[in-house]
C-alpha positions in Angstrom: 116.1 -16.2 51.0 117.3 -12.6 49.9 120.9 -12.0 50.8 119.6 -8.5 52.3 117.3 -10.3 54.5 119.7 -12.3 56.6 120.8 -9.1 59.0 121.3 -11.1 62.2 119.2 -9.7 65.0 122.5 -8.7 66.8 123.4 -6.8 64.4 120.4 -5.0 64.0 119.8 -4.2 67.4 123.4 -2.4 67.1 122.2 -0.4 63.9 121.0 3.2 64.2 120.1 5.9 62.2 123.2 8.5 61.3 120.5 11.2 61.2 118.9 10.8 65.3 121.2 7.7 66.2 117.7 6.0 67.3 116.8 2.1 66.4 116.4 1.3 62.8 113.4 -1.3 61.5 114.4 -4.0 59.2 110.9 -4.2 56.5 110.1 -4.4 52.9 108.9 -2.1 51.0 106.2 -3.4 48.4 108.6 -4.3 45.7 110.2 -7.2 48.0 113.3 -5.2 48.3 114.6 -5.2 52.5 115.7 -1.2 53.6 116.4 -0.4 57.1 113.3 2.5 58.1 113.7 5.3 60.9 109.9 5.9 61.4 110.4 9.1 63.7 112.1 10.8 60.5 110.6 8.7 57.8 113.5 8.1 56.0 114.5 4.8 54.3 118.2 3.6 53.9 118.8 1.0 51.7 120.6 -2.6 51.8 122.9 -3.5 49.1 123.9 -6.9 48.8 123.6 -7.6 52.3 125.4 -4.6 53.5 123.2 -1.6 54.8 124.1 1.6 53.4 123.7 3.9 56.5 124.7 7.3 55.2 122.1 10.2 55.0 122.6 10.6 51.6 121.9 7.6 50.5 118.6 7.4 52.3 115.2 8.1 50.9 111.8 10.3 51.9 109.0 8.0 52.6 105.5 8.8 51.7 102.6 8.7 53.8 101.0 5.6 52.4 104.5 3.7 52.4 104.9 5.0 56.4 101.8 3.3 57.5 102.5 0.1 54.9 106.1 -0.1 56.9 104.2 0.5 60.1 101.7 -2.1 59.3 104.2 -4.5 58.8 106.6 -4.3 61.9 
């Protein structure tokens, strides 16, 4: 199992987006790689070795189809 999907469910129930402090979703995005997603903003902040890199920089835009792929998997 990927380092990046071990994020204990305690810890990801603490998480929240920088950007609207809501809950974050733990998914994969079609490469196999684990990001933390805000669907309200759709915006995508990635996991680096394990460690989630929560700063609004750092996160991504996330296109329609990706959205409802995300969406259909949580």
């Amino acid at each position: 199992m990927a380092p990046e999907s071990t994020i204990d469910a305690t810890l990801l129930g603490l998480l929240a987006c920088p950007q609207d402090k809501g809950p974050l979703q733990l998914v994969r995005t079609e490469a196999g790689a684990s990001v933390l997603y805000n669907p309200r903003l759709r915006r995508a902040y990635p996991i680096d070795n394990g460690i989630p890199v929560l700063l609004i920089d750092e996160a991504r835009d996330v296109s329609d189809a990706e959205h409802e792929f995300f969406v259909a998997e949580s």
